[in-house]
C-alpha positions as CSV (number, residue, x, y, z in Angstrom):
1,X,110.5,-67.9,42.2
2,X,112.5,-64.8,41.2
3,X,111.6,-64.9,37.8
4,X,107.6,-64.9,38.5
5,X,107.7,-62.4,41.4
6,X,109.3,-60.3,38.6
7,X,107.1,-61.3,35.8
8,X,104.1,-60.7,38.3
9,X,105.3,-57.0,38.9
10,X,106.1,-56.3,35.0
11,X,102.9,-56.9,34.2
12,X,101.4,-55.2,37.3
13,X,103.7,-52.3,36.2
14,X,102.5,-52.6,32.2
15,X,98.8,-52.7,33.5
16,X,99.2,-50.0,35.6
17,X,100.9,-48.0,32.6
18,X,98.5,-48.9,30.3
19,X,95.5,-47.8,32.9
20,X,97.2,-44.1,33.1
21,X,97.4,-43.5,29.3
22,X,93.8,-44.5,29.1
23,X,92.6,-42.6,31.9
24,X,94.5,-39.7,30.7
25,X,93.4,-40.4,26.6
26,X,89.7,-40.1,28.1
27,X,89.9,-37.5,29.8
28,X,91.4,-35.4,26.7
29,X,88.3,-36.6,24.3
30,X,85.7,-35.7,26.8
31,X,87.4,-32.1,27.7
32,X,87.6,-31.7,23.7
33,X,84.0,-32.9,23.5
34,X,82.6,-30.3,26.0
35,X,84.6,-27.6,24.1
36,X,83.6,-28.6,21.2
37,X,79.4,-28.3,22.0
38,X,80.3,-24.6,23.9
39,X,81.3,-23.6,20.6
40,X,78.3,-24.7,18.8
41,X,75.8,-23.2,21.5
42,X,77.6,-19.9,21.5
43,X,77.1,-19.9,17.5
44,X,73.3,-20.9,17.9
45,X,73.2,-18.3,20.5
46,X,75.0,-15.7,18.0
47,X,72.8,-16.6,14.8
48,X,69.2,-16.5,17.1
49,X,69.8,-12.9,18.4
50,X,71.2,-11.3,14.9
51,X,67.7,-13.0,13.7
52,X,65.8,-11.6,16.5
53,X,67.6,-8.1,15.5
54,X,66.8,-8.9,12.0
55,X,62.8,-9.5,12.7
56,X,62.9,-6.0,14.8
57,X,64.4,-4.6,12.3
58,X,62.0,-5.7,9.5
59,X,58.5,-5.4,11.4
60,X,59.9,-1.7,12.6
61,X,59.9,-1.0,8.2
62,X,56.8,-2.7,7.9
63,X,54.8,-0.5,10.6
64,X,56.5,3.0,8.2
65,X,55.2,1.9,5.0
66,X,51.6,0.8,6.6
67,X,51.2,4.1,7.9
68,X,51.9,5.8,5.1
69,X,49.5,3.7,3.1
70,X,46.7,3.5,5.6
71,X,44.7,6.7,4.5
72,X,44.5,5.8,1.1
73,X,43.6,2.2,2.1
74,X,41.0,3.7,4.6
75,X,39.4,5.9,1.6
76,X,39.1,3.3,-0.7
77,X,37.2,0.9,1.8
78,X,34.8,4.1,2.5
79,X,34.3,3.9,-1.0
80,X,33.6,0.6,-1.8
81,X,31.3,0.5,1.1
82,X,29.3,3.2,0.3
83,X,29.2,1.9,-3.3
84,X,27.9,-1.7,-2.0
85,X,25.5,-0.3,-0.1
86,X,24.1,2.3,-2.4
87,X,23.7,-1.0,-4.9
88,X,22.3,-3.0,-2.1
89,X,19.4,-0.1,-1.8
90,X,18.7,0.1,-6.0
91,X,18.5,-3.9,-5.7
92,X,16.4,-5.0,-2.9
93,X,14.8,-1.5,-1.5
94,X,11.0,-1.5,-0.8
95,X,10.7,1.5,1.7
96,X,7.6,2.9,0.9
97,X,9.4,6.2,2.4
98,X,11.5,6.9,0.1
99,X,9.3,6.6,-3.1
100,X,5.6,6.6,-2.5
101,X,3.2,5.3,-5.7
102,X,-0.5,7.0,-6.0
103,X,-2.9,6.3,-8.2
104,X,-6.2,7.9,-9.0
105,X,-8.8,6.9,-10.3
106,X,-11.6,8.8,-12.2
107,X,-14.3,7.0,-10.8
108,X,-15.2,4.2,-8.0
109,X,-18.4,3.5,-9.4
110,X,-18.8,2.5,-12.5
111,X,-21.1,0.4,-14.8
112,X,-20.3,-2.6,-16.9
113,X,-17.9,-2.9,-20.3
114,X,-18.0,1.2,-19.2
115,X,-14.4,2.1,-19.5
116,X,-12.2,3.2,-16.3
117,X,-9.3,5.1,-16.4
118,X,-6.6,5.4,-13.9
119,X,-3.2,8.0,-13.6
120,X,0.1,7.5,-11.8
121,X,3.4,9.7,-11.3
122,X,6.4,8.7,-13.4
123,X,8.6,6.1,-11.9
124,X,12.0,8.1,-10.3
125,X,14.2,5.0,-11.2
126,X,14.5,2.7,-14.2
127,X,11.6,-0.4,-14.2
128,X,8.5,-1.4,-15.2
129,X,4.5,-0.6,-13.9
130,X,2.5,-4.0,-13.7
131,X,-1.4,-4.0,-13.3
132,X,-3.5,-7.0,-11.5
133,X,-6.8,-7.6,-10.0
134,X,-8.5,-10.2,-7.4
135,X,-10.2,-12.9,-8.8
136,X,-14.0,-12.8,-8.0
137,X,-16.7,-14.9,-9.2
138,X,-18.1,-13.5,-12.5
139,X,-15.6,-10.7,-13.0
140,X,-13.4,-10.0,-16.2
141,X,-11.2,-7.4,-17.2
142,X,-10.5,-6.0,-20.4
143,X,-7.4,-3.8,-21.4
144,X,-8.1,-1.0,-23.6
145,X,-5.3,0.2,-25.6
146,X,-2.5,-1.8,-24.2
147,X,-0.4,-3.8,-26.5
148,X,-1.1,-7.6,-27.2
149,X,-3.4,-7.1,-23.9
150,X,-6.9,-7.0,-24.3
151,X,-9.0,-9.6,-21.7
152,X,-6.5,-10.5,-18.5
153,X,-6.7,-13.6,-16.1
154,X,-7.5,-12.5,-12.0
155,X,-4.2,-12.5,-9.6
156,X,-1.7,-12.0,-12.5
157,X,0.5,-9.1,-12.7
158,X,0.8,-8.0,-16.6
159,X,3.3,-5.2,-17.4
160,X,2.3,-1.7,-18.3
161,X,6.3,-0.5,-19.3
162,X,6.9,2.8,-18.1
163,X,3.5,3.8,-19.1
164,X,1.6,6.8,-16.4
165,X,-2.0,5.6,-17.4
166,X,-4.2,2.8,-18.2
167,X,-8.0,2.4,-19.5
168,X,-9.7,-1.0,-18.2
169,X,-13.3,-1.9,-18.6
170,X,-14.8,-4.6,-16.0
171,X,-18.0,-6.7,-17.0
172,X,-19.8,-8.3,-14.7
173,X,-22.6,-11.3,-15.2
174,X,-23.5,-12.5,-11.4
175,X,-24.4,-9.7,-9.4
176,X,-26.1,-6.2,-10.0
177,X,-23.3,-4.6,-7.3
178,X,-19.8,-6.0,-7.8
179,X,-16.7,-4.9,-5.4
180,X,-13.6,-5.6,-7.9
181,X,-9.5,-4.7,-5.9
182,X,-7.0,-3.6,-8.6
183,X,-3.0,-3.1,-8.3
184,X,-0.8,-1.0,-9.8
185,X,2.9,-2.0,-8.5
186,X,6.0,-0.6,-9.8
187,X,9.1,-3.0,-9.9
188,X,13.0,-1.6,-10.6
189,X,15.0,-3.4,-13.3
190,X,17.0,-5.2,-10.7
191,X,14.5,-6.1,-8.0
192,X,13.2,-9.3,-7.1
193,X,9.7,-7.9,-5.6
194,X,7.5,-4.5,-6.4
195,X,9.4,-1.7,-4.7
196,X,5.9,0.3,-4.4
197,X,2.5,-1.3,-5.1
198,X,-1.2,1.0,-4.5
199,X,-4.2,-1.3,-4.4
200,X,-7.7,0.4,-5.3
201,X,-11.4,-0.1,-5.0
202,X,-13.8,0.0,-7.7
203,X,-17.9,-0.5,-7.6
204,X,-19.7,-2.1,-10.8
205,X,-23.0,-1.9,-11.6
206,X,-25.0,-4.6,-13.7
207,X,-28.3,-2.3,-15.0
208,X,-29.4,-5.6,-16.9
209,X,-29.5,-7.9,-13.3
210,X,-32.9,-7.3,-11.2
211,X,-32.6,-7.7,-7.8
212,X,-35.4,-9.0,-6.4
213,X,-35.0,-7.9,-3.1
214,X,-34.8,-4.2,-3.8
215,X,-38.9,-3.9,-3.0
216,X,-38.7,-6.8,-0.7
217,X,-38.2,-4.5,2.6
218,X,-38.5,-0.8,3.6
219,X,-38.1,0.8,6.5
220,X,-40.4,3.7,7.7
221,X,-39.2,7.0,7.8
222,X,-40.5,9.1,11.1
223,X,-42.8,11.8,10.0
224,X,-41.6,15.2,10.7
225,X,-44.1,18.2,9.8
226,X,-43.2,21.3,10.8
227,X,-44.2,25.1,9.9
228,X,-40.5,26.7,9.4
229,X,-38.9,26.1,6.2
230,X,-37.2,22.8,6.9
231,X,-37.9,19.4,5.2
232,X,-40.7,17.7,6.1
233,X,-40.1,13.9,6.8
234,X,-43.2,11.4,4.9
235,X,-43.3,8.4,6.0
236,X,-41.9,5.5,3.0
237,X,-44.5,2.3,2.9
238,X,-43.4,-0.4,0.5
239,X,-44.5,1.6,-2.7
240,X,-42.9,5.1,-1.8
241,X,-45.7,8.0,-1.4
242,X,-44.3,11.2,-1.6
243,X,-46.3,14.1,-0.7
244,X,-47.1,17.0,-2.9
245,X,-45.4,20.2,-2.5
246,X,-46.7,23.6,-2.2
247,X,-47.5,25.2,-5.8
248,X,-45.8,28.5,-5.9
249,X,-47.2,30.7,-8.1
250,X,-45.4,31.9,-11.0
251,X,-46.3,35.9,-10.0
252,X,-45.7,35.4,-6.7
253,X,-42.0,34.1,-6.2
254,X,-41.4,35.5,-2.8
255,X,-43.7,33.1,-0.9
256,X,-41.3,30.2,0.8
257,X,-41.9,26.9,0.3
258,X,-40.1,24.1,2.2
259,X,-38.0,22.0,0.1
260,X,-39.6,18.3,0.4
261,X,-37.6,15.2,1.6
262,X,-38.1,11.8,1.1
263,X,-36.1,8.4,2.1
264,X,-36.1,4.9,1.5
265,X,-34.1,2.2,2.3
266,X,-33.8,-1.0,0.5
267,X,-31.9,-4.4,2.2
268,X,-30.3,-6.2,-0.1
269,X,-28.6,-9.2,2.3
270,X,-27.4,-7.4,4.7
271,X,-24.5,-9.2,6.7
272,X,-22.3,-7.4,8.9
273,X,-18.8,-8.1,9.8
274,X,-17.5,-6.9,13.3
275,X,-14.0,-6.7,12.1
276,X,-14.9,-5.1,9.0
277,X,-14.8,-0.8,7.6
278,X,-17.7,1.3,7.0
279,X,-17.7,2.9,3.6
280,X,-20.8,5.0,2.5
281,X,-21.4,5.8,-1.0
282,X,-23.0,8.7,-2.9
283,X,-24.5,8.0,-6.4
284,X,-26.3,10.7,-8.5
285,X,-29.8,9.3,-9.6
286,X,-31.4,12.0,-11.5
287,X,-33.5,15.4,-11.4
288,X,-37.5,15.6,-12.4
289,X,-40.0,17.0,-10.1
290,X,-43.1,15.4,-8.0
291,X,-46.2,15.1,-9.1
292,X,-49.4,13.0,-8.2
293,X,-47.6,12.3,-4.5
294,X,-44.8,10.5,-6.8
295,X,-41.3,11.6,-8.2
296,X,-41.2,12.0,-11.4
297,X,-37.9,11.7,-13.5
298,X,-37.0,14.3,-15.9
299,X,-35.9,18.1,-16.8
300,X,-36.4,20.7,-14.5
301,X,-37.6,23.7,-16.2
302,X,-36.6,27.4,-14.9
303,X,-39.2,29.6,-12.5
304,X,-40.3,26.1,-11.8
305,X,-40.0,23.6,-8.3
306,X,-37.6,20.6,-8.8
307,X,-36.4,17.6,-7.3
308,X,-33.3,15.9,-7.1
309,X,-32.9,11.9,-6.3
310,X,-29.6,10.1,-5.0
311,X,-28.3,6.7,-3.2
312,X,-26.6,6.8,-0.1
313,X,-25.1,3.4,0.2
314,X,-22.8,1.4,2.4
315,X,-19.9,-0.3,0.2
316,X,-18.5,-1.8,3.5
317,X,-18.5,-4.7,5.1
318,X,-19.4,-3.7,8.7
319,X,-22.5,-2.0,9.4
320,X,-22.4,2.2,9.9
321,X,-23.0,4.3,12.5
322,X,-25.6,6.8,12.5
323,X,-25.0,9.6,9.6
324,X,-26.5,12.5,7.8
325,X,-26.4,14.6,4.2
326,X,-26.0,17.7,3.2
327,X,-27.2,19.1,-0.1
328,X,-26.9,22.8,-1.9
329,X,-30.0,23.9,-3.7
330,X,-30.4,25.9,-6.7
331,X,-32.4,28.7,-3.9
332,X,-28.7,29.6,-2.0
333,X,-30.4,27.3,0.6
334,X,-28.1,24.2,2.1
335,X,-29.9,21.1,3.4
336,X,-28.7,19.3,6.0
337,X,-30.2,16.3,7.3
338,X,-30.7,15.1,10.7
339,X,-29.1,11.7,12.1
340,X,-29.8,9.1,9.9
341,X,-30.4,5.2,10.8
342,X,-27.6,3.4,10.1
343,X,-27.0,1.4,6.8
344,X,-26.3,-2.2,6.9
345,X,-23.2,-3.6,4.0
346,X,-25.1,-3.4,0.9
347,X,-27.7,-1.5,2.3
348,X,-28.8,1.6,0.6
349,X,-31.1,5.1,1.3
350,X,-32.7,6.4,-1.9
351,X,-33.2,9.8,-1.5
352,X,-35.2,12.5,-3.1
353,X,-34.9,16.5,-2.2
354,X,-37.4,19.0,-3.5
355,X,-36.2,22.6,-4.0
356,X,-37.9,25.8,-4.8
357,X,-38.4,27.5,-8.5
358,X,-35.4,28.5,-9.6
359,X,-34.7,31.6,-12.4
360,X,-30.5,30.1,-13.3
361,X,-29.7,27.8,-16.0
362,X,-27.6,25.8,-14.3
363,X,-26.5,24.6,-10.6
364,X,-24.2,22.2,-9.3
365,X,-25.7,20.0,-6.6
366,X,-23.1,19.3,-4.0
367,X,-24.1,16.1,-1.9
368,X,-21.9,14.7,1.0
369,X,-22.5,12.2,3.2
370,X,-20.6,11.9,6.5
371,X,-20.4,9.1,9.1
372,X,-18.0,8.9,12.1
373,X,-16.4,5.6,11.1
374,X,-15.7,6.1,7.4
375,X,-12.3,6.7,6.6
376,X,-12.6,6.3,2.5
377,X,-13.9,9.4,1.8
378,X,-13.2,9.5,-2.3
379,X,-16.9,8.6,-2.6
380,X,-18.4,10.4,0.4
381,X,-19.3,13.3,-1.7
382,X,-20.2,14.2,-5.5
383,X,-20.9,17.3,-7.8
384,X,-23.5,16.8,-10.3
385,X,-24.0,20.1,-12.8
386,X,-27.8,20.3,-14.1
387,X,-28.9,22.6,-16.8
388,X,-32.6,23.9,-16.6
389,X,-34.4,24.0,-19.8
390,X,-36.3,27.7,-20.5
């Protein structure tokens, strides 16, 4: 019984033993452990602020340099924008503001296969002038003078290089009065559409082509007769009648004779649009003298009474309002009508103005026509120069 009671308290006293060493081994590692990770955090802790110093450091260099650079930088992007855009412009510009085409014409009323010539300003920029016109039944154009051009298709643009002028002729086969739209456009080396374009109107005549309706209708003139030197209205029936004028004696050339007036106004299918433009038209017919109550074509002679004959017509499409003439004569005299009826589209007024004997060689009649509405006023007027034979 001794011998286990001590055997019991050996081991009770080895067990104990061997408890203390490991509670005290433990305790060593995990105190070596905890010293071990406070050294590593205070490192980490070290290396991420010199870093964070570092960074300062380098972005505070940075931030110098850039602002010693930045004008320069600035400059150049000033540049390069003003260079892009300055390109942009030359490429794709079609502001009719800052280069405006015109194009004139030497007539707007012309007569078949008769040539037409047109004139332009010089281009300011490097490119090409093109020339087109509008399709319209019966219509060609012919090129005169142009390179490998001669007779051109409708709504086709053919280029005119850096030419100023061009000479077309038009021929026409339906109708006696043909309205024909033509284009000059100019177009820069580099841009995709015309950068200035100038449309025109121009009137052929057919002389060959009758139209049937030109004695059809007329419409009666109110008579006027008065004492004072004005003109005296006749009245127009179908077959004109125009009264004979006073003779003045060759010996006598201080006795005043009224100039004679006469009008008449032809339809020729009148149709009037609403949203249409007015555009009255004055074409020079020819000089003679009246004889036999008629008008008679031919040359005027000096000391002797006259006559001159013109068309007043309305190249529009809408009908006009009322308007009215005014003429020089050879005497010093001007003639100016009263308010005249108003002309349907296509409609037209042949006139004819009697003047007294004259002693000059030559005059230029001056005859313009005004109406309110009509704002294309290159045709509204014309200056024809007769001679008188001796």
């Amino acid at each position: 019984m001794l011998l286990l009671s001590w055997l019991q308290a050996y081991v009770k006293d080895v067990c104990l033993y061997i408890d203390k060493r490991f509670s005290l081994w433990y305790f060593l590692k995990t105190m070596n452990e905890q010293e071990r990770q406070q050294k590593k955090d205070s490192l980490l802790k070290s290396i991420a602020i010199i870093g964070f110093i570092s960074t300062v450091i380098l972005i505070a260099w940075l931030s110098v340099k850039l602002v010693g650079l930045a004008p320069n930088a600035f400059s150049s992007l000033a540049s390069l924008a003003e260079t892009l855009n300055e390109r942009r412009l030359d490429l794709v510009s079609t502001d009719e503001n800052t280069w405006s085409l015109k194009v004139v014409s030497d007539t707007t009323l012309t007569t078949a296969a008769s040539p037409v010539t047109i004139t332009w300003e010089a281009a300011e920029t490097a490119g090409n002038f093109t020339f087109s016109y509008a399709c319209k039944e019966g219509i060609a154009v012919d090129l005169i003078d142009v390179a490998d051009l001669g007779s051109i298709a409708c709504n086709t643009e053919y280029s005119l290089g850096t030419a100023t002028a061009v000479t077309f002729s038009v021929d026409s086969e339906k109708e006696r009065y043909t309205d024909l739209a033509y284009t000059i456009s100019f177009v820069g080396n580099n841009d995709t559409s015309p950068r200035a374009t100038e449309t025109m109107q121009l009137t052929v005549v057919n002389n060959v082509i009758n139209t049937d309706q030109d004695n059809s209708v007329a419409i009666e003139a109110p008579e006027e007769t008065t004492t004072a030197p004005k003109p005296i209205t006749t009245e127009t029936p179908a077959t004109p009648v125009i009264p004979t004028p006073e003779v003045v004696a060759e010996n006598t050339p201080s006795t005043v004779t009224p100039p004679l007036y006469t009008e008449e106004v032809i339809y020729v299918t009148p149709v009037s649009d609403p949203n249409g433009r007015t555009d009255l038209g004055v074409r020079f017919v020819g000089t003679g003298t009246i004889a036999n109550n008629s008008f008679m074509p031919g040359v005027v002679s000096q000391n002797k009474a006259g006559a001159i004959q013109f068309e007043v017509k309305n190249y529009g499409t809408k009908t006009s309002g009322t308007w009215n003439i005014s003429v020089n004569l050879p005497d010093g005299s001007l003639y100016e009508s009263k308010a005249e009826a108003a002309l349907k589209p296509n409609e037209r007024a042949v006139m004819t103005i009697g003047f007294l004997a004259v002693a000059v060689a030559t005059h230029t009649f001056i005859v313009t026509a005004s109406e309110a509405n009509d704002n294309y006023v290159l045709n509204d007027s014309l200056q024809q120069t007769v001679r008188f034979a001796n």
